[in-house]
C-alpha positions as CSV (number, residue, x, y, z in Angstrom):
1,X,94.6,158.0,-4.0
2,X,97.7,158.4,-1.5
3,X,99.0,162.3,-1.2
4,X,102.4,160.5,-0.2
5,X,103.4,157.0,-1.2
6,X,106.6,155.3,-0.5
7,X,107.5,151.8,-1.6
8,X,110.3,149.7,-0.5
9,X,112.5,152.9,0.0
10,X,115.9,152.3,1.6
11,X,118.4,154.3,2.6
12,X,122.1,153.8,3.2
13,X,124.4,156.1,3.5
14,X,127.6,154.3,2.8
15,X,128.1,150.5,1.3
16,X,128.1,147.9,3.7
17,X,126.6,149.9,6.4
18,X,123.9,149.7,8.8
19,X,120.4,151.0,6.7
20,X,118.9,153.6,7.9
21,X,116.0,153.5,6.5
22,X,114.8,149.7,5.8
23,X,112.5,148.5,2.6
24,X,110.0,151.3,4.5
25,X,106.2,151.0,2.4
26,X,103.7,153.9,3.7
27,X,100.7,155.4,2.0
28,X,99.4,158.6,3.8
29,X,95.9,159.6,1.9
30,X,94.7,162.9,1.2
31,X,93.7,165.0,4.1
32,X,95.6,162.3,6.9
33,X,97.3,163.8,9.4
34,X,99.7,160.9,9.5
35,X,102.5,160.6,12.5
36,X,106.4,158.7,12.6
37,X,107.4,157.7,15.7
38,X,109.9,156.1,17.2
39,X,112.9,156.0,19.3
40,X,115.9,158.6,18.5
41,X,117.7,157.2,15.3
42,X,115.1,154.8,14.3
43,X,115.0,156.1,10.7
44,X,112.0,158.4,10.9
45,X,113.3,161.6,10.4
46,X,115.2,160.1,7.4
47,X,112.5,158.9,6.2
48,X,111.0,162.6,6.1
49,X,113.9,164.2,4.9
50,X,113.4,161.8,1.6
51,X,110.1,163.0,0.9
52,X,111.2,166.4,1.4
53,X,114.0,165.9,-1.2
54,X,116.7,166.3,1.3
55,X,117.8,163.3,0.8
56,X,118.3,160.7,-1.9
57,X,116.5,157.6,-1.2
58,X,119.4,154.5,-1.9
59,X,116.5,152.4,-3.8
60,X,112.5,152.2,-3.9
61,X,109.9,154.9,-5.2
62,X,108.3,157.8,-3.5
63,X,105.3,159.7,-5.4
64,X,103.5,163.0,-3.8
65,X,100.2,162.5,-5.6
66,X,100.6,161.0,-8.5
67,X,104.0,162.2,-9.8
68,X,107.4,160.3,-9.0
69,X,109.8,162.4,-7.0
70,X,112.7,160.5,-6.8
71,X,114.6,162.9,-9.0
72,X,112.2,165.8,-8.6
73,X,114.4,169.0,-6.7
74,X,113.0,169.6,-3.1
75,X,111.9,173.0,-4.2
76,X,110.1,171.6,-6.7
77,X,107.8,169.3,-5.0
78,X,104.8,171.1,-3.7
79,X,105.8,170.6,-0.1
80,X,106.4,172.8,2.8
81,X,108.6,171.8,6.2
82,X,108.8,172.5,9.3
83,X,112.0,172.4,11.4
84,X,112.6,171.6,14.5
85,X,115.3,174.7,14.3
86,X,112.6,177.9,13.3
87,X,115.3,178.6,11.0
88,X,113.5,182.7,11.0
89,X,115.4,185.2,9.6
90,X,116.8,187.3,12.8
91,X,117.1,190.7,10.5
92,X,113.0,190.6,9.2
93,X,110.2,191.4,10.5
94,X,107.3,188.3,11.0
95,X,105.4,189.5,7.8
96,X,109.0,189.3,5.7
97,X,109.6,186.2,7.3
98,X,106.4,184.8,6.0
99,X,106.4,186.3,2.7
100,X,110.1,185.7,1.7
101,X,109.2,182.4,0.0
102,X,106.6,183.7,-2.0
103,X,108.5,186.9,-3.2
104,X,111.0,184.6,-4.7
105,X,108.8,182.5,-6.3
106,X,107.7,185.7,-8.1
107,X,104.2,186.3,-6.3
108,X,102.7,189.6,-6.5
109,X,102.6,192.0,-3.3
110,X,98.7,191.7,-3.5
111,X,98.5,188.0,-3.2
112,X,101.4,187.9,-1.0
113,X,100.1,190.3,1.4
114,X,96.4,188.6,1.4
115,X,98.1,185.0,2.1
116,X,100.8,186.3,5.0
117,X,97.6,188.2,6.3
118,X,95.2,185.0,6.5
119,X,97.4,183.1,7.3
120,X,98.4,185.0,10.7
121,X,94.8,185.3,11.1
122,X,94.2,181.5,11.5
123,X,97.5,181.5,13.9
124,X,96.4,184.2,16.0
125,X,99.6,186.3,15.3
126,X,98.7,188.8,13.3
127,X,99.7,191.7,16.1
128,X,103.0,190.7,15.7
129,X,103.4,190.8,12.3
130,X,106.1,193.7,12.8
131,X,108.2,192.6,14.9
132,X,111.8,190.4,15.1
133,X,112.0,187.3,15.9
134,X,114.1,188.5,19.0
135,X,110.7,190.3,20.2
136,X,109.1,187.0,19.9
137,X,108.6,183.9,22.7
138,X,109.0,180.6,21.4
139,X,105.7,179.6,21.2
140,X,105.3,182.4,18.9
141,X,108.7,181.6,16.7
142,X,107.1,177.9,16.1
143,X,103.7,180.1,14.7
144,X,105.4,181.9,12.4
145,X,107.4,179.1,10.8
146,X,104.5,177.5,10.7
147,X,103.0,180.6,9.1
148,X,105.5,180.6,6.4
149,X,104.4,177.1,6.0
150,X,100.8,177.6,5.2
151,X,101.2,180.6,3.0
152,X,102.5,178.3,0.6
153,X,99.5,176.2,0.4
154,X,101.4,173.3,-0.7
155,X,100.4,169.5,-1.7
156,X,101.6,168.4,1.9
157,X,103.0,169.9,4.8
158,X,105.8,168.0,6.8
159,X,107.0,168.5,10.3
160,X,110.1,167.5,11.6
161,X,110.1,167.3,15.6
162,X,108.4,171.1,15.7
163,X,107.6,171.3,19.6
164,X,110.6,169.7,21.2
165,X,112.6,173.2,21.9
166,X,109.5,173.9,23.6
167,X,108.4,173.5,27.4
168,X,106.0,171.1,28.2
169,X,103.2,173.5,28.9
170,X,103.6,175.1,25.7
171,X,104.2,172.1,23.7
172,X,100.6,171.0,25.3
173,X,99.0,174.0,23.8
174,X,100.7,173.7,20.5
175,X,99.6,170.2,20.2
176,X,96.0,171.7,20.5
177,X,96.9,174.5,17.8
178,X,97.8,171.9,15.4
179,X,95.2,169.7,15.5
180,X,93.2,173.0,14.9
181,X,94.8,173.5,12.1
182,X,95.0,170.6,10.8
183,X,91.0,170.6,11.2
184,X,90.8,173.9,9.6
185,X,93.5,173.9,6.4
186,X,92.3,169.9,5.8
187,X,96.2,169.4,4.1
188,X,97.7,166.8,4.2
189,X,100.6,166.5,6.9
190,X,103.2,163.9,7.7
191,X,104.5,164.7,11.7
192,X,108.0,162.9,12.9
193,X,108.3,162.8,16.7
194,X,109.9,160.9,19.2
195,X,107.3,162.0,21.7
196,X,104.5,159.3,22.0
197,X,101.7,161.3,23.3
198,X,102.5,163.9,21.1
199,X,101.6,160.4,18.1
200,X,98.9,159.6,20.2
201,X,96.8,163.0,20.2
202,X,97.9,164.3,16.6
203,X,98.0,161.4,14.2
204,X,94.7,160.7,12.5
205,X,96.9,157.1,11.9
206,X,100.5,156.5,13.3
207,X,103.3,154.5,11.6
208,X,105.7,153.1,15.2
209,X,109.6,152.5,13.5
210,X,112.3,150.5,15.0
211,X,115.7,150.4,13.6
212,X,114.2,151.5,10.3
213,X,111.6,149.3,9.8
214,X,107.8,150.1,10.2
215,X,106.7,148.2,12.9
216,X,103.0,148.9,12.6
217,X,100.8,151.1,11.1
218,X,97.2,152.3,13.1
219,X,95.1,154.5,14.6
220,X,96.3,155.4,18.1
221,X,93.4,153.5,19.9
222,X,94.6,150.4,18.1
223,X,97.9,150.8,18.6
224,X,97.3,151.0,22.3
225,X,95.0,148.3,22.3
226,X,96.5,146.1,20.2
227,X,100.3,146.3,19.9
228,X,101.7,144.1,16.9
229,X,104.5,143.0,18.9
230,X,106.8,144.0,22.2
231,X,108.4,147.0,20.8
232,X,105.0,149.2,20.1
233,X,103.8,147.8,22.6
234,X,106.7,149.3,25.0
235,X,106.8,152.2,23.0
236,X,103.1,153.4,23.2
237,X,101.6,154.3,26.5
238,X,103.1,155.8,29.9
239,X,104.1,154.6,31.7
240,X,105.2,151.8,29.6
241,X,103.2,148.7,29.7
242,X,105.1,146.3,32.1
243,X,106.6,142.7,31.1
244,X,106.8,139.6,33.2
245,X,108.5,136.4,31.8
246,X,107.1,133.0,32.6
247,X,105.4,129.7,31.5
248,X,101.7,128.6,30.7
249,X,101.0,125.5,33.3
250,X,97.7,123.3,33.6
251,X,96.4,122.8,37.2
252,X,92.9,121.0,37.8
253,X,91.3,122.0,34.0
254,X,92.7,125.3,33.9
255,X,95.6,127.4,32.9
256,X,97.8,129.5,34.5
257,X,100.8,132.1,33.7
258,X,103.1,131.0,36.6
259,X,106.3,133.4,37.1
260,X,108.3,130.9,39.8
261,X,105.9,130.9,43.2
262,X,103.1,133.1,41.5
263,X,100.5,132.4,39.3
264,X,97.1,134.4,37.3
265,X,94.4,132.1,35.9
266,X,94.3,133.1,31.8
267,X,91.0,134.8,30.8
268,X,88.9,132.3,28.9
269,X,88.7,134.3,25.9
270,X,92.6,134.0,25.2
271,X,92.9,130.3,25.8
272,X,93.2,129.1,22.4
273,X,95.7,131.5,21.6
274,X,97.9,130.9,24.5
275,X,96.8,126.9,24.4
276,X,99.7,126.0,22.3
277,X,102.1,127.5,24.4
278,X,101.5,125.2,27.7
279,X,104.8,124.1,29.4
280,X,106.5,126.8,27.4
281,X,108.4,129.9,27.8
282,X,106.0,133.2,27.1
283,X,106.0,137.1,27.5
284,X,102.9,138.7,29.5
285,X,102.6,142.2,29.6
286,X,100.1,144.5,31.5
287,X,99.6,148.4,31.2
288,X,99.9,149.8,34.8
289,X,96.0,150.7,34.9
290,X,94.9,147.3,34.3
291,X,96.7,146.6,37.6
292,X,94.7,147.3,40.9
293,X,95.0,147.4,44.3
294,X,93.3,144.6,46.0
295,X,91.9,146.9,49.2
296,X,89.6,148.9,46.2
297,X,88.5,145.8,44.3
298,X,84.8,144.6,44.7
299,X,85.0,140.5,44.2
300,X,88.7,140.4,43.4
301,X,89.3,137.2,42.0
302,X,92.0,135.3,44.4
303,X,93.4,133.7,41.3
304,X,94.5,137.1,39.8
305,X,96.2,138.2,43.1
306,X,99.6,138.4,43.5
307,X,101.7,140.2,46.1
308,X,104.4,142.1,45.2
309,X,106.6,145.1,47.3
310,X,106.1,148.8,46.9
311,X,109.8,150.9,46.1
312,X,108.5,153.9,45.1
313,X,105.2,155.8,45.3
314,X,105.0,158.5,42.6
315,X,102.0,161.2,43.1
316,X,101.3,162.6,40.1
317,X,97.8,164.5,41.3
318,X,94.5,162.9,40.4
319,X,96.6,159.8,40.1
320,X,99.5,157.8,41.9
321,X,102.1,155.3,40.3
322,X,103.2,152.5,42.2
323,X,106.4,151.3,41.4
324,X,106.6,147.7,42.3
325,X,108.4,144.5,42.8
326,X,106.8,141.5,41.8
327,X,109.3,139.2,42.8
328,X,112.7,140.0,40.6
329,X,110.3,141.7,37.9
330,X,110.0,145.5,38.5
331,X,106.2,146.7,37.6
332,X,104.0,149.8,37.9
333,X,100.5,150.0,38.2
334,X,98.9,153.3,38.0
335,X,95.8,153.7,40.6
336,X,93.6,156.7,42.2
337,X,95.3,159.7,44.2
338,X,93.9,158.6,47.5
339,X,96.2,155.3,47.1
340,X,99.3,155.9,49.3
341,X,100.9,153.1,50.4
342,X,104.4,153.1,51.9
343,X,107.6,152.6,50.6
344,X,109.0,149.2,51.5
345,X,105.2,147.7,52.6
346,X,104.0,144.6,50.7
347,X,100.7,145.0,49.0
348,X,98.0,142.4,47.2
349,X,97.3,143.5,43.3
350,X,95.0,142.2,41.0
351,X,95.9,141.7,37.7
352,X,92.6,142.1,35.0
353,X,93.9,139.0,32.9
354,X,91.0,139.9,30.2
355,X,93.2,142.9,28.9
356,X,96.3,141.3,29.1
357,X,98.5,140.9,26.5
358,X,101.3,137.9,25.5
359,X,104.6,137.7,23.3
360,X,106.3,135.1,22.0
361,X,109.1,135.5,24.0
362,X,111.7,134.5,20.6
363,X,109.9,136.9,18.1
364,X,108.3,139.1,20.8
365,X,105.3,138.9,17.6
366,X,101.8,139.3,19.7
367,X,99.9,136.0,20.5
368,X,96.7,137.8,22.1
């Protein structure tokens, strides 16, 4: 049974307006760690804020286990959130921040004191359990609102954005701490972010929304592999996979996607999806690794070369990104650090058409 289900729940927040939140259907099961992401005002922190009881949802049903919540008080619906704000009490110490939920819910000292205790134990913060939040870095703020989180040991636990005041170091080894804890608590949790690679290395499952609509629901591998239509596809993976506009021709038996004076051969595995297509418009798109440079390519297929013009050559360590031109379509293909071509130089790349992906370019749905 789903820890969290929502059906056909829509928000508006005034008649006539734009929703918000659009007809959204999600089931997170017991134990998920599940992740909403999306671009900024896609709907997903609304979403959250519904199931926290923050907001009223305009129609549809939302049930933590098996009770309906719509009407249920946010205080009264076994859930615990975390803000992107710490929202710590300046004039406490970390062990009255903790506890202050619990002492007004009537818990004894005891009990208090044991759950405050192990829960600073699992964070690794229990050396700073008397100090102020002024005394505090903010790597250590997020632990303890995240420690007033767990001491409540509630149904689910949801997260609102929790690492973006953070630097990106940090962030990185809060990601880490998280998965830990998810791993260790085994609660349920529903994460909102805007940050896809924080999606990609937390969410047991991800739910990718557009203009409040979920666009597709998977595990990230999937999601990254294969992209329901343009906008996950866009939105997952960076840099971003690249898209090229053209036409599937026949020459001589075989098919081609031709983009004006260049052309790829289509991998035989994708012809009869991209069969029906022939003579039309259609969408390819190619993450930058599946892009190489011809000068390290054993074999490279002429038929999958193209030449295109360097602009920008991005070294980002172990790796280098290639910003391209490929006629009028800017590209990037991401290759080895010892890659340095020049600025302004043009450059044969092979394209590995068996991990290429196509749109329609009308519904930008996925054909392969």
């Amino acid at each position: 049974m789903s820890q969290v289900k929502l059906e056909e729940v829509t928000k508006v927040y005034e008649p006539g307006s734009v929703k918000a939140v659009d007809r959204v259907s999600l089931g997170v099961e017991s134990k998920e760690f599940m992740v909403l992401v999306g671009p900024s005002g896609c709907g997903k922190s609304t979403t959250l804020r519904m199931i926290a009881g923050l907001e009223d949802a305009t129609s549809g049903k939302i049930f933590i286990g098996d009770r309906l919540v719509n009407h249920v008080p946010s205080k009264d619906r076994d859930i615990a959130m975390v803000f992107q704000n710490y929202a710590l009490y300046p004039h406490m110490t970390v062990f009255e921040n903790m506890a202050f939920g619990l002492s007004l819910r009537g818990y004894p000292k005891w009990e208090i004191g044991n759950r405050v205790r192990e829960a600073a134990e699992i964070l690794n913060i229990s050396r700073l359990l008397n100090r102020k939040p002024r005394e505090l870095s903010g790597g250590e703020r997020q632990r303890v609102a995240l420690g007033r989180a767990i001491v409540r040991k509630p149904l689910v636990f949801l997260f609102d954005e929790p690492l973006s005041n953070l630097d990106a170091k940090l962030r990185g080894q809060m990601r880490m701490e998280l998965n830990k804890l998810h791993l260790r608590l085994q609660s349920t949790m529903v994460y909102v972010t805007h940050d896809q690679m924080e999606a990609m290395t937390l969410g047991n499952r991800i739910a990718v929304m557009n203009q409040g609509v979920i666009q597709q629901i998977a595990d990230p591998a999937t999601l990254y592999a294969k992209p329901k239509n343009k906008m996950v596809a866009s939105f997952i993976g960076s840099p971003s996979m690249n898209f090229v506009e053209g036409k599937i021709t026949r020459r001589n038996g075989r098919m081609f996607f031709e983009d004006g004076p260049r052309k790829v051969k289509v991998a035989d595995e994708t012809l009869s999806r991209v069969g029906p297509y022939e003579g039309k418009k259609i969408l390819l798109g190619i993450r930058p690794e599946d892009i190489y440079d011809k000068l390290f390519v054993q074999y490279a297929p002429p038929e999958n070369t193209v030449t295109a013009t360097v602009e920008v050559v991005e070294p980002i360590g172990p790796e280098v990104y290639l910003h391209l031109l490929l006629g009028p379509h800017p590209i990037t293909a991401r290759v080895g650090g010892h890659e340095r071509p020049r600025a302004g130089q043009d450059m044969d790349i092979v394209f590995d058409m068996t991990k290429v992906h196509f749109f329609d370019p009308a519904s930008e749905e996925a054909i392969v």
